[in-house]
N, CA and C atoms as an extended XYZ file, in Angstrom:
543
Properties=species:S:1:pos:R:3:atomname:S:1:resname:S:1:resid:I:1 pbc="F F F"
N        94.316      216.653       75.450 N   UNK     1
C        95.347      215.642       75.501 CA  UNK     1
C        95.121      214.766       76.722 C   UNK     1
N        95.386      213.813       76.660 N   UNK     2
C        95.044      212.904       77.902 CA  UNK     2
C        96.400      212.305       78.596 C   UNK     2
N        96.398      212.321       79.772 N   UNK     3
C        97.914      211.636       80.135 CA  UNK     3
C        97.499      210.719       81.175 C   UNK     3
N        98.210      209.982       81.524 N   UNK     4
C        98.283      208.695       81.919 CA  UNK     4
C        99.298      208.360       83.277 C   UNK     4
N        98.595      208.621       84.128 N   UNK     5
C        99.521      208.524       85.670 CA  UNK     5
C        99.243      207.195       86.138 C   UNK     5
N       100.383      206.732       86.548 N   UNK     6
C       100.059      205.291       87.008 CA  UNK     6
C       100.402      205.397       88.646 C   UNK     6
N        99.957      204.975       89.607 N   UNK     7
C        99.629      204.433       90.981 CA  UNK     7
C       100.535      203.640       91.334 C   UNK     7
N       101.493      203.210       92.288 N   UNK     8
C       102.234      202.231       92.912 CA  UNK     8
C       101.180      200.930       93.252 C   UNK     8
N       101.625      199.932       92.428 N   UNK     9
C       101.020      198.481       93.105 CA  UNK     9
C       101.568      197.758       93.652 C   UNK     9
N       101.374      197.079       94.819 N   UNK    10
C       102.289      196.359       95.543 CA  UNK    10
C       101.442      195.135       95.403 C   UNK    10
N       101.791      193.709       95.400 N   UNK    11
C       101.010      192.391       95.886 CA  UNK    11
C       100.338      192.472       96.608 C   UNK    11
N       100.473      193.429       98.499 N   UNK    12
C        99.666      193.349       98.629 CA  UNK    12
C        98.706      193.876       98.762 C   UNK    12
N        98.473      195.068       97.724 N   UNK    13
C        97.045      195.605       97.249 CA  UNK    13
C        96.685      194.278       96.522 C   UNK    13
N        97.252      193.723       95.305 N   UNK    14
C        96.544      192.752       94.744 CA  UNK    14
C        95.843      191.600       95.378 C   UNK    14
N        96.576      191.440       96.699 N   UNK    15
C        95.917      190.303       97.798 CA  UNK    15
C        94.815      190.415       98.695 C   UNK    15
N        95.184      191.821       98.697 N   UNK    16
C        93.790      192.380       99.430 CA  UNK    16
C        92.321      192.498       97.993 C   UNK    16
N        92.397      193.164       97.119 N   UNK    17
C        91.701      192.953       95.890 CA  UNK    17
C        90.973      191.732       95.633 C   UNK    17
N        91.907      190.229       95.963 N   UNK    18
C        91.544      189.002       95.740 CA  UNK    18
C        91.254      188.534       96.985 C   UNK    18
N        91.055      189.165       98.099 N   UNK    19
C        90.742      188.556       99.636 CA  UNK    19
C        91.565      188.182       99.986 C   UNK    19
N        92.939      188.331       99.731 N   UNK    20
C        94.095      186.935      100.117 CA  UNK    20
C        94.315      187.806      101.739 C   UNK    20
N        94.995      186.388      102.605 N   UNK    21
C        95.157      187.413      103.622 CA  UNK    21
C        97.023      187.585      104.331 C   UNK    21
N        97.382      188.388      104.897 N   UNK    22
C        98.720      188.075      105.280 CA  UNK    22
C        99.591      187.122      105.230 C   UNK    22
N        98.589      185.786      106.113 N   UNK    23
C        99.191      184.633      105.858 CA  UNK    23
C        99.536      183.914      104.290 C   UNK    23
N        98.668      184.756      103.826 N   UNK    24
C        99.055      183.655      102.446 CA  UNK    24
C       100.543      184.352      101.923 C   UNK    24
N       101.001      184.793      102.606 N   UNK    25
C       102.474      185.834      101.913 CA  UNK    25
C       103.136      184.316      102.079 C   UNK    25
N       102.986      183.267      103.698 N   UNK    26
C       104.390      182.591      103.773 CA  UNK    26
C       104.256      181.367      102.638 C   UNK    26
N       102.882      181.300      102.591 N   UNK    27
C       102.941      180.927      100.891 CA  UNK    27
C       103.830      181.081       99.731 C   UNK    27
N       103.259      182.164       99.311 N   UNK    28
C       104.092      182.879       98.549 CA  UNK    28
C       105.548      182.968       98.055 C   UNK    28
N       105.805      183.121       99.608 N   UNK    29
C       107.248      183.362       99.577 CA  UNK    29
C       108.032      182.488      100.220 C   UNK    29
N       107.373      181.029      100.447 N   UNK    30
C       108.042      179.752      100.484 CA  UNK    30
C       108.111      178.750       99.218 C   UNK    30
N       106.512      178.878       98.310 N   UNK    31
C       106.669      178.387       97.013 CA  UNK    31
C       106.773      178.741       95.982 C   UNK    31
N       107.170      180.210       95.488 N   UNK    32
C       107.225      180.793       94.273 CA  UNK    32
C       108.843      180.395       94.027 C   UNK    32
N       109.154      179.320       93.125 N   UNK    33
C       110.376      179.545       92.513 CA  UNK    33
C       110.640      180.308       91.406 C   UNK    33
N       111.531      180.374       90.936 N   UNK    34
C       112.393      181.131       89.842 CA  UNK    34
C       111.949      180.414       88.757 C   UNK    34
N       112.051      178.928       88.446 N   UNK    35
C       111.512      178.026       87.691 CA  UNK    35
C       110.621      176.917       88.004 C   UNK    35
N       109.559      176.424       88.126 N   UNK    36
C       108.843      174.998       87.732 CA  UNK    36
C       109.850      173.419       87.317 C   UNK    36
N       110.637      172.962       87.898 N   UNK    37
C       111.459      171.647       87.588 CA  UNK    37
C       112.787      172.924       86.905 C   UNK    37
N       113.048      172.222       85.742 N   UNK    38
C       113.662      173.186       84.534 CA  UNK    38
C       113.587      173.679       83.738 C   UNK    38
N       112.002      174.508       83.526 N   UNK    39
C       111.678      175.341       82.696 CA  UNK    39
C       111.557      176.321       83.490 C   UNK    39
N       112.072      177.208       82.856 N   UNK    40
C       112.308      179.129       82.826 CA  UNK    40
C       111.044      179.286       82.178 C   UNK    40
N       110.552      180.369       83.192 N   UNK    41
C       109.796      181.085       82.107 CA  UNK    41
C       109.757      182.268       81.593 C   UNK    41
N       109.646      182.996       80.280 N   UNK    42
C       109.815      183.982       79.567 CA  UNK    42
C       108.967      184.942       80.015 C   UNK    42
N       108.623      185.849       79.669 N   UNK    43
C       107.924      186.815       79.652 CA  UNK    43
C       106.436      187.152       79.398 C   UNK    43
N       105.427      187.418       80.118 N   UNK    44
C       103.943      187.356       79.690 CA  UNK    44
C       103.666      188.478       79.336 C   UNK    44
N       103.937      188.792       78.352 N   UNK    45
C       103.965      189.799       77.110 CA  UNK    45
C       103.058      190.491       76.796 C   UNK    45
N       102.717      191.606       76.359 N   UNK    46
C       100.662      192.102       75.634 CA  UNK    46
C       100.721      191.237       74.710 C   UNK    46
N       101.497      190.628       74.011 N   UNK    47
C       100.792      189.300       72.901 CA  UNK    47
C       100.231      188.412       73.568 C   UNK    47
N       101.272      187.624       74.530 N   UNK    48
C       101.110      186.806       75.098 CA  UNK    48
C        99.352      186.802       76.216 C   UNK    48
N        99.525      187.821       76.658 N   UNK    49
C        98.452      188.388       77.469 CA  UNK    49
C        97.222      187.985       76.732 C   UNK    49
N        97.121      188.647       75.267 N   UNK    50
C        96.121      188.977       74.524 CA  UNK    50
C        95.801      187.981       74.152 C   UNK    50
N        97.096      186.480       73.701 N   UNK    51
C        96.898      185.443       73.182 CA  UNK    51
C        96.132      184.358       74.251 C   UNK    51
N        96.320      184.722       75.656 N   UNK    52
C        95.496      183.860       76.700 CA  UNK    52
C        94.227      184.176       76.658 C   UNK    52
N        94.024      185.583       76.651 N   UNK    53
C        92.866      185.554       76.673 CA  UNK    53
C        91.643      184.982       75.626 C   UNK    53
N        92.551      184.920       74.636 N   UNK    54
C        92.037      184.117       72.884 CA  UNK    54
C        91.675      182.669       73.696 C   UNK    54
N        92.770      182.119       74.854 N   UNK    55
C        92.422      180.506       74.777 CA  UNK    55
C        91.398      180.163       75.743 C   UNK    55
N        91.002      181.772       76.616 N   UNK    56
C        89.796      181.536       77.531 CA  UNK    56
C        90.341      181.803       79.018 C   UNK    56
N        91.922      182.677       78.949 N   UNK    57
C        92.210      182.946       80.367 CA  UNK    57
C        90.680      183.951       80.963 C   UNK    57
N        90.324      183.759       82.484 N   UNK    58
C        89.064      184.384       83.413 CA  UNK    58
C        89.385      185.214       83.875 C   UNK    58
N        91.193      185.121       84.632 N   UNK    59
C        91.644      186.294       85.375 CA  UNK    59
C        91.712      187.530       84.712 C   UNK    59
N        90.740      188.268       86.237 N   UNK    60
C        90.564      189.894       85.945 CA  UNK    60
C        89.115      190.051       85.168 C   UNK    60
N        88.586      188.937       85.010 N   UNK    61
C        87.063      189.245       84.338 CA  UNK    61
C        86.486      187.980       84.802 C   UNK    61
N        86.228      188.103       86.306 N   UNK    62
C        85.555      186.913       87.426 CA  UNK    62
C        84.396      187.893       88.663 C   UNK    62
N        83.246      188.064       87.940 N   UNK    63
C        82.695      188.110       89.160 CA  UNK    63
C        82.521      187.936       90.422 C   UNK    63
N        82.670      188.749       90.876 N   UNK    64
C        82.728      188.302       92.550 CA  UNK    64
C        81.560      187.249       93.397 C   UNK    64
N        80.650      187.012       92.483 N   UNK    65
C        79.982      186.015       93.258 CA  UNK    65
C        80.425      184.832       92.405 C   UNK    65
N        81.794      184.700       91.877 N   UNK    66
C        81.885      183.263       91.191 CA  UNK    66
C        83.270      183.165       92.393 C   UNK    66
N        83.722      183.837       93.216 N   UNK    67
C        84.767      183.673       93.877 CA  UNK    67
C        84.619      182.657       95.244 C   UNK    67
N        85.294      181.725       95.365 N   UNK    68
C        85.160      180.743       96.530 CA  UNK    68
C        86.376      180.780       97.025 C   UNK    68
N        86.571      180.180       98.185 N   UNK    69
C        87.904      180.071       99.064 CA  UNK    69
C        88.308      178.417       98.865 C   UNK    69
N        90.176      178.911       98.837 N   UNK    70
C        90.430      177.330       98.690 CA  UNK    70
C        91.704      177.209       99.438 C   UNK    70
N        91.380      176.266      100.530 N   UNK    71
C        92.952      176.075      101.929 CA  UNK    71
C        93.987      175.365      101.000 C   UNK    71
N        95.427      175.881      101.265 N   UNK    72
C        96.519      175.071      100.335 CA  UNK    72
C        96.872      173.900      101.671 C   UNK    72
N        97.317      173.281      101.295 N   UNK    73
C        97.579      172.086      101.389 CA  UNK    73
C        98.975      171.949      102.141 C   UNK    73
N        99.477      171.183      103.522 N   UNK    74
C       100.485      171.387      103.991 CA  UNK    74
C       101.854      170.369      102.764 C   UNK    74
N       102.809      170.957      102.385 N   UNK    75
C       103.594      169.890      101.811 CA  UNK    75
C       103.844      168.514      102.243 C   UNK    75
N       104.443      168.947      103.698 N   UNK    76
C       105.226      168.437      104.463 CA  UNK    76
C       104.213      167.661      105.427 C   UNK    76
N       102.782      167.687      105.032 N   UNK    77
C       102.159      166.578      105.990 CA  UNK    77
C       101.023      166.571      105.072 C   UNK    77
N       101.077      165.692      104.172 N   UNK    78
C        99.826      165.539      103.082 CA  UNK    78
C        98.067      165.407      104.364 C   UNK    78
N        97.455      165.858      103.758 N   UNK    79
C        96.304      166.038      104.138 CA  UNK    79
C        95.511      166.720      105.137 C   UNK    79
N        96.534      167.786      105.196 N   UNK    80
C        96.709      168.663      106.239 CA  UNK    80
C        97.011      169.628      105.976 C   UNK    80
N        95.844      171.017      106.588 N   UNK    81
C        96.169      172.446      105.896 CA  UNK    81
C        97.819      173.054      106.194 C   UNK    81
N        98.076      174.164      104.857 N   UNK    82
C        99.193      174.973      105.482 CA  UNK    82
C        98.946      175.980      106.596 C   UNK    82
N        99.271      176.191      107.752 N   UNK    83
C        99.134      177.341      108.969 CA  UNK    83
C       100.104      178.006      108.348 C   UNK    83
N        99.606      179.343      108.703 N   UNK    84
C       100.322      180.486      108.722 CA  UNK    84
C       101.065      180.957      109.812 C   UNK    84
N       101.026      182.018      109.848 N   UNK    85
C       102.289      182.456      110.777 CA  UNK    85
C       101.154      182.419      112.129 C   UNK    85
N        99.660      182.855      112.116 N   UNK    86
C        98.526      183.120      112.911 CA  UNK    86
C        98.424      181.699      113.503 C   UNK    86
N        98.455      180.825      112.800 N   UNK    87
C        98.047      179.446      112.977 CA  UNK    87
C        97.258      178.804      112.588 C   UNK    87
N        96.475      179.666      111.576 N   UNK    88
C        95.342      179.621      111.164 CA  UNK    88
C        95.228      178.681      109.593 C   UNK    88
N        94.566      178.267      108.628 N   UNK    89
C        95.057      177.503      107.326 CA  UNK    89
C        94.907      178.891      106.627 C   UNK    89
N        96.076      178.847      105.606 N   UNK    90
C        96.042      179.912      104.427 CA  UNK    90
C        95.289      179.405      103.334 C   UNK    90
N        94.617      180.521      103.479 N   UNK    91
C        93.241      180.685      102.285 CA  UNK    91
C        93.652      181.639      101.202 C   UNK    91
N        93.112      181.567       99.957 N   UNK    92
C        92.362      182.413       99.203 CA  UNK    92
C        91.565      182.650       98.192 C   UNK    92
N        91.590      183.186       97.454 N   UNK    93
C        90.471      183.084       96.928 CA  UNK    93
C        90.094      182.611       95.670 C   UNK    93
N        89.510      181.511       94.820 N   UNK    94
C        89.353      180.498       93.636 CA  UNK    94
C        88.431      181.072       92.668 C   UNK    94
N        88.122      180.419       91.378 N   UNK    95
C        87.629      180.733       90.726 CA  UNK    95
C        87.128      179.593       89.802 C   UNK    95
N        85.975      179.411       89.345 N   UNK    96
C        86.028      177.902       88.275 CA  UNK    96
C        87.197      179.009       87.238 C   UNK    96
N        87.631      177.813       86.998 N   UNK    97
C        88.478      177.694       85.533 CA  UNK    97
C        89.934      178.139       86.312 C   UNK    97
N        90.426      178.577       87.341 N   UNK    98
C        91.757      178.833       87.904 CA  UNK    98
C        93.100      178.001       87.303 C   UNK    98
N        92.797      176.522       87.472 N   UNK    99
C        93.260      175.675       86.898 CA  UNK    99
C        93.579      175.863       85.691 C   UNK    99
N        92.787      176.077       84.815 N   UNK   100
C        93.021      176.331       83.347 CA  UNK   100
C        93.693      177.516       83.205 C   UNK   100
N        93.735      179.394       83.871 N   UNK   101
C        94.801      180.023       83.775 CA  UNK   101
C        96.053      179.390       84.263 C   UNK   101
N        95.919      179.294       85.280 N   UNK   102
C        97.391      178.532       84.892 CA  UNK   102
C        98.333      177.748       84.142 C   UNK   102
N        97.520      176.487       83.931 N   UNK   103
C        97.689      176.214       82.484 CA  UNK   103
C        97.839      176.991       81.649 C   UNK   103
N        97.076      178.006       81.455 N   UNK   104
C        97.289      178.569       79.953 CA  UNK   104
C        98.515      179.902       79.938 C   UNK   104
N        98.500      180.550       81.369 N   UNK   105
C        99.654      181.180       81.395 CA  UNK   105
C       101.217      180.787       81.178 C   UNK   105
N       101.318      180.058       81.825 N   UNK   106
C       103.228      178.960       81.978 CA  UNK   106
C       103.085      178.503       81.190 C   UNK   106
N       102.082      177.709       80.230 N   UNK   107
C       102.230      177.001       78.979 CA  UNK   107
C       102.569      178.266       78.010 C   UNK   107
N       101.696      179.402       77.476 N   UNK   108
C       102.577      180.757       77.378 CA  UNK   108
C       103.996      181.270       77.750 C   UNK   108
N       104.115      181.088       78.831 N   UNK   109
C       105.433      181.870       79.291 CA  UNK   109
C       106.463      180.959       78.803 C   UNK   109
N       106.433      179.031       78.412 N   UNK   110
C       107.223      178.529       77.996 CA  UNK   110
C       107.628      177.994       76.553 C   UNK   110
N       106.515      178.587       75.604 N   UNK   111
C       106.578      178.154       74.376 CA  UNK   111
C       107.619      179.556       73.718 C   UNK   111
N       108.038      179.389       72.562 N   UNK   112
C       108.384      180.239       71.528 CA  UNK   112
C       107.330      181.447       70.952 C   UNK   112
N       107.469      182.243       70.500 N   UNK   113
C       106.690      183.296       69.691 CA  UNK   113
C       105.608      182.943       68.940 C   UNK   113
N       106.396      182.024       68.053 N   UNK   114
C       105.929      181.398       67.078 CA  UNK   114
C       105.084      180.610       67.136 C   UNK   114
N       104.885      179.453       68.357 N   UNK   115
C       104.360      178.570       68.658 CA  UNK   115
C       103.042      179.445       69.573 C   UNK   115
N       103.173      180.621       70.464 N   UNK   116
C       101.758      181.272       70.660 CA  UNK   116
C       100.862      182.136       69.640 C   UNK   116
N       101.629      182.176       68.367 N   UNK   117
C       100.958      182.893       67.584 CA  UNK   117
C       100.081      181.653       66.858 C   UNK   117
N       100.946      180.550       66.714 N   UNK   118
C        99.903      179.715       66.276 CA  UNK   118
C        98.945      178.765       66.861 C   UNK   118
N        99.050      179.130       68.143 N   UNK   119
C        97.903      179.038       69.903 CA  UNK   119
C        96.615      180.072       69.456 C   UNK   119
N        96.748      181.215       68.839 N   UNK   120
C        96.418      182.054       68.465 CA  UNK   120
C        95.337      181.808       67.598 C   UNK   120
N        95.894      181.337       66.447 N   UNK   121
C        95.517      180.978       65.065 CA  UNK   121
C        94.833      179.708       65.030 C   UNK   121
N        94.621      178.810       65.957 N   UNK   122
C        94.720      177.598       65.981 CA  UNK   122
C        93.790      177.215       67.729 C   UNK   122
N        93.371      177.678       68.436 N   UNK   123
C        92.545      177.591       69.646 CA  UNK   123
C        92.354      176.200       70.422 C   UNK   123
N        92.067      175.467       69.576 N   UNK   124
C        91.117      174.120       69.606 CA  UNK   124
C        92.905      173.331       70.151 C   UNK   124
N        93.158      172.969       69.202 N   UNK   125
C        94.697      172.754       69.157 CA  UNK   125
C        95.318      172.837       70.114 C   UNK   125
N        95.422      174.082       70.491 N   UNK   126
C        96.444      174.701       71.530 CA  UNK   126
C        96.306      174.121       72.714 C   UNK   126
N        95.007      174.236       72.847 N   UNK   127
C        93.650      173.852       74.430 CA  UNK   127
C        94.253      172.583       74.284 C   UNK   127
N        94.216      171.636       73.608 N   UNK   128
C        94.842      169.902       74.004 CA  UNK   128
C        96.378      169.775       74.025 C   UNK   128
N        97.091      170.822       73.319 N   UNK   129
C        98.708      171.149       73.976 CA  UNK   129
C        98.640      171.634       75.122 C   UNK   129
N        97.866      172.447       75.521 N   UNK   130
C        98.632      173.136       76.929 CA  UNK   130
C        97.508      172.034       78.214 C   UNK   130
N        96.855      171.240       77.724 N   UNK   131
C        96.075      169.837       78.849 CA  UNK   131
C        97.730      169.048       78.637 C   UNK   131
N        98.142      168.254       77.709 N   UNK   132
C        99.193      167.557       77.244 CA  UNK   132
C       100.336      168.064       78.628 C   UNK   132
N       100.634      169.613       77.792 N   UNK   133
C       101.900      169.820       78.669 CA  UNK   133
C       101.763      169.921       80.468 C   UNK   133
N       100.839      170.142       80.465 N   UNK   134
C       100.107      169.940       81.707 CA  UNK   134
C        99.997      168.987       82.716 C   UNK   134
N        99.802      168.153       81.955 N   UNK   135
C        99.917      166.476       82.659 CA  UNK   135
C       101.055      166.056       82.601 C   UNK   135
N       102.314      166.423       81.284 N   UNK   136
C       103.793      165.904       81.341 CA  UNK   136
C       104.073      166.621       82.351 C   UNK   136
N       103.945      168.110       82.986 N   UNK   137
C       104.669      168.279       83.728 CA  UNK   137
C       104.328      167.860       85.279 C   UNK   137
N       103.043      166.998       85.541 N   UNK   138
C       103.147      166.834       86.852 CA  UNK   138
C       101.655      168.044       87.613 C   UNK   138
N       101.027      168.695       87.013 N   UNK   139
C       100.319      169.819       87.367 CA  UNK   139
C        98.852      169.360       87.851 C   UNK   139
N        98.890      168.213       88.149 N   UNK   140
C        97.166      168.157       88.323 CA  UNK   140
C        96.663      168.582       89.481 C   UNK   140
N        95.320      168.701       89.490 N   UNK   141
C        95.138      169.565       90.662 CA  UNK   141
C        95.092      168.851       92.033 C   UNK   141
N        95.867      170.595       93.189 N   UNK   142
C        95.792      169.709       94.209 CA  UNK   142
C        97.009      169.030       94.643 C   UNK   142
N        98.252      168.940       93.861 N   UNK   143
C        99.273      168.104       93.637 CA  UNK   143
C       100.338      169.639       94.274 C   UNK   143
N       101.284      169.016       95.021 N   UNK   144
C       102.541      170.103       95.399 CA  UNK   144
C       102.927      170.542       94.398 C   UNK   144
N       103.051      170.224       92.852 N   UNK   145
C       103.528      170.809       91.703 CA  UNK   145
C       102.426      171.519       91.329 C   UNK   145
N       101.240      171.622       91.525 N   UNK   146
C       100.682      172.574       90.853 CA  UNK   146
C       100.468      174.034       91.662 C   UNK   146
N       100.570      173.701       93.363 N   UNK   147
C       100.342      174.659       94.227 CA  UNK   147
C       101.705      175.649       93.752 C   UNK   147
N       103.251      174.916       93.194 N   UNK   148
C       104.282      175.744       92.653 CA  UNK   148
C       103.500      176.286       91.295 C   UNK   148
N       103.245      176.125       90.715 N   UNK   149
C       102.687      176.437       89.365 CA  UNK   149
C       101.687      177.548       89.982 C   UNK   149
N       100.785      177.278       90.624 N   UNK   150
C        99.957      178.544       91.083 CA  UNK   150
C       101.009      179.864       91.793 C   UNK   150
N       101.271      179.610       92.280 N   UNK   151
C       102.349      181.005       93.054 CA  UNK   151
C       102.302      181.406       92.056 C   UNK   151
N       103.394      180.267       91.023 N   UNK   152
C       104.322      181.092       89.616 CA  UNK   152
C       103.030      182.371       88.819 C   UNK   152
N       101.851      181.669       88.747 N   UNK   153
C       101.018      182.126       88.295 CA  UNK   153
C       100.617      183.298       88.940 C   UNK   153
N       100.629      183.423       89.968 N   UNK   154
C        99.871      184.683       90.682 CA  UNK   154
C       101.049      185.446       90.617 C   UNK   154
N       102.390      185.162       91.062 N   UNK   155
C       103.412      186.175       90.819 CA  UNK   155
C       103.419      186.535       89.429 C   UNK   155
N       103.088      186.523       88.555 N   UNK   156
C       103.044      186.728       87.254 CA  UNK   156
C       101.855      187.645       86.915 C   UNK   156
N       100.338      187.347       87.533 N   UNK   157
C        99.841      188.155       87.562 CA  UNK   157
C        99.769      189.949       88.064 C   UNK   157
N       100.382      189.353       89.459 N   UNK   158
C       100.701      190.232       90.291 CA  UNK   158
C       101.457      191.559       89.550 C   UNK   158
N       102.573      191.027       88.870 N   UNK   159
C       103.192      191.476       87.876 CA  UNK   159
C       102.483      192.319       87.149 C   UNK   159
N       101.808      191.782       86.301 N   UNK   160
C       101.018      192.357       85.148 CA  UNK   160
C       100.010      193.372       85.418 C   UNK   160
N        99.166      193.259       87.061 N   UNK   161
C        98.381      193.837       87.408 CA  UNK   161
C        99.180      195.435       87.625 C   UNK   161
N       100.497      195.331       88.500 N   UNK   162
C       101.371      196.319       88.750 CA  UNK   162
C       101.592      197.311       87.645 C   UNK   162
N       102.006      196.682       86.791 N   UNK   163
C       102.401      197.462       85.817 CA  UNK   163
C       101.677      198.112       85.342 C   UNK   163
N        99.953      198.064       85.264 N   UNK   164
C        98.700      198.789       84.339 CA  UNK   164
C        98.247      199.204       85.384 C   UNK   164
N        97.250      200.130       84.652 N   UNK   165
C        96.382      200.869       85.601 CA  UNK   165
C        95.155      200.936       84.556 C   UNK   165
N        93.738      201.558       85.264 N   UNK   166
C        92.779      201.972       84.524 CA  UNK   166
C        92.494      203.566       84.240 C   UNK   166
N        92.049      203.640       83.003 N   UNK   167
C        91.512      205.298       82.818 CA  UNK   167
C        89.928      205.452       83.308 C   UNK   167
N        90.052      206.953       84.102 N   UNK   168
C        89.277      206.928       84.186 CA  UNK   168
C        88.505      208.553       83.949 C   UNK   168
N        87.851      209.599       83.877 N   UNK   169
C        87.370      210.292       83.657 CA  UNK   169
C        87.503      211.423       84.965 C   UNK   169
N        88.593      212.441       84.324 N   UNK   170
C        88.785      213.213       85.479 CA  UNK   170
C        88.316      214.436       85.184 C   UNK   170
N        86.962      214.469       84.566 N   UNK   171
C        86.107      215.922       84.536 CA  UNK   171
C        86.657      216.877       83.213 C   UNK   171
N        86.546      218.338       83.970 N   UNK   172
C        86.264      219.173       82.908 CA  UNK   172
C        87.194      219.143       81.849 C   UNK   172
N        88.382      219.130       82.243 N   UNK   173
C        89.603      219.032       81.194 CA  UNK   173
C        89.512      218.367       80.047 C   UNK   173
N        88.722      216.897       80.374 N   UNK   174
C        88.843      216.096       79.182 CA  UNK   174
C        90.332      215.249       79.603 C   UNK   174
N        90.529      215.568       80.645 N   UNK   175
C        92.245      214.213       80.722 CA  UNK   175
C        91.650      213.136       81.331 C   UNK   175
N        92.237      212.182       81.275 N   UNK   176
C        92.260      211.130       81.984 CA  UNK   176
C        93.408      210.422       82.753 C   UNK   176
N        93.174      210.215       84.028 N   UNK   177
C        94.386      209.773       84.707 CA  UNK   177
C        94.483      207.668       85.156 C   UNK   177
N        95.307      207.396       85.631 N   UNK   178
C        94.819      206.377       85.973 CA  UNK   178
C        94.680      205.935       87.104 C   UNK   178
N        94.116      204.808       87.451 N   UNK   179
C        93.582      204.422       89.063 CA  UNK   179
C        93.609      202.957       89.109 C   UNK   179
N        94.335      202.656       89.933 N   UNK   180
C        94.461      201.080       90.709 CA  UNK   180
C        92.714      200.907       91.379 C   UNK   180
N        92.300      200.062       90.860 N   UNK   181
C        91.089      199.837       92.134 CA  UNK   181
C        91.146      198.506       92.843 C   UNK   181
């Protein structure tokens, strides 16, 4: 029989995982709202999950030599890094296609059931709805609305990462337990 122990995850194991460093918490926890303008977002679901990955979400299957560093941007003085609490600019860590999870997550978290099943069914489609909703909402890159859209995104991941764990092979028994790595 195999059973399934899951590990406490905190963000910041996940930040450390992704290189992020302390400073990027006042990030975090200065731009993660509750909502994006006035969309709520729902729940990133194992459909939902399963259905991003159908549209080409990367996160969690990014080689580490595709990982680069990227300084956020001060709000409050365009062209000018955010300092952290160190003083230092908050970094972390990028990916080609980042942009596009995000996109493809919150465009997820804000549609209907119905409307990701046929994201699903439909790929090509979906990919020029969730560019569309993308640009209505203000998200391009680089832009103070998308650096909110990224938090939203990583808190969401963060999320998702917490909640799972991996199996892995704990010898003679034949069980398997699980492990945060």
């Amino acid at each position: 029989m195999k059973k399934r122990k899951t590990e406490p995850t905190t963000i910041a194991d996940l930040e450390r995982e992704l290189g992020r460093t302390p400073q990027d918490e006042s990030f975090v926890k200065t731009f993660v709202p509750k909502a994006l303008g006035r969309d709520e977002f729902q729940a990133f679901t194992a459909m939902k999950q399963a259905i991003a990955q159908r549209l080409g979400l990367r996160y969690g299957f990014i080689d580490r030599a595709e990982l680069t560093s990227i300084t956020f941007p001060d709000p409050k003085n365009p062209g000018e890094p955010m300092l952290g609490p160190d003083g230092n600019p908050v970094t972390m860590s990028s990916y080609p296609g980042l942009v596009k999870d995000v996109y493809i997550v919150l465009w997820l978290c804000s549609v209907p059931v119905s409307r990701a099943l046929r994201a699903e069914r439909l790929p090509d489609e979906a990919t020029e709805e969730i560019y569309a909703w993308a640009q209505k909402k203000g998200l391009g890159y680089q832009t103070p609305r998308y650096y909110q859209a990224l938090a939203i995104f990583l808190q969401i991941m963060a999320e998702v990462d917490g909640s799972t764990g991996e199996f892995e092979d704990a010898g003679e028994e034949g069980e398997e337990t699980s492990k945060k790595s």
